[in-house]
N, C-alpha and C positions, 0 to 999 in steps of 0.2 A: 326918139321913142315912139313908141305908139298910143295913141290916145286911147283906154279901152270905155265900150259904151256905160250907160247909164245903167242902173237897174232897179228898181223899185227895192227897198229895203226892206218889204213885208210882202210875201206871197201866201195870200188866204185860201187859194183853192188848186184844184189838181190843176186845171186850166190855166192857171196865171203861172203855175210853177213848169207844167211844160212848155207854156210861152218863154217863159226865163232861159230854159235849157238850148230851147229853140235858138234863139237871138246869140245865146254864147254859142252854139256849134257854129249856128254864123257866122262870128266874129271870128271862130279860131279858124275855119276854111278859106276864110277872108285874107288871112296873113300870108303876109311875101318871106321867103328867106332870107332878103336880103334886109328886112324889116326889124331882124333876131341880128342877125350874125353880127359878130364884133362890138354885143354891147353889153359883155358879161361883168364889167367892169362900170355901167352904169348907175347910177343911183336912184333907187326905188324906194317912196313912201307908199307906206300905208297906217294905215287906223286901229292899232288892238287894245282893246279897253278904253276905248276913250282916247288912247294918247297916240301921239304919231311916233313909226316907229321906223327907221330907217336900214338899208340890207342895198348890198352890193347886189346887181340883178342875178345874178348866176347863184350867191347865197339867199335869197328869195326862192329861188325857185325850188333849188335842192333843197332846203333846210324848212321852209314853210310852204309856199304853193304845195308840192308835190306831198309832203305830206300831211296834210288836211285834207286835201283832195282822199288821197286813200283811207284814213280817218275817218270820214265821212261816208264813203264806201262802203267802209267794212262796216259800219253803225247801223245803214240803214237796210244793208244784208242781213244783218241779224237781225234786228226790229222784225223785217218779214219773214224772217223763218221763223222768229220764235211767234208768230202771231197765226202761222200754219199752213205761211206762203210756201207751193211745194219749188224750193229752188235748188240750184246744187250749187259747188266750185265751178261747174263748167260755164253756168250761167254770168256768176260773179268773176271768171278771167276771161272771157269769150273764148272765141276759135284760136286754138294755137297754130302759128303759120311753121310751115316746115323748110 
């Protein structure tokens, strides 16, 4: 597997949160293909509510990483729209590649 970093469990200011952002784009440019491949079938803990909760990696990813992540996304899309941030859908899907 791959070991992923640490990260502070409270980010107080804009600064420490694009530090956080920072460090993960790191880590995810950091990863080898051959680091993934063939370990959909591994076993992944993690922590929800307190308790440990265990997912096949490939069920991890589809079923919770992937979306939370968007979850999350969409949340703080709208937080800054509705607060008068002028953004659109192009902002929120980026460049479409053709």
């Amino acid at each position: 597997g791959v070991e992923v970093p640490s990260l502070p469990a409270i980010d107080n200011s804009w600064a420490e949160m694009k530090a956080r952002i920072d460090k993960t784009i790191d880590f995810l440019k950091g990863l080898k293909a051959d680091q993934l491949d063939g370990r959909e079938d591994q076993q992944v803990t993690i922590t929800a509510g307190g308790q440990p909760r265990n997912f096949r990696a490939q069920n991890y990813l589809y079923h919770f990483a992937m979306p939370n992540f968007y979850f999350h996304t969409t949340t703080a899309y709208n937080i800054l729209r509705s607060l008068g941030v002028e953004i659109g859908k192009r902002d929120f899907m980026g460049p479409m590649p053709s």
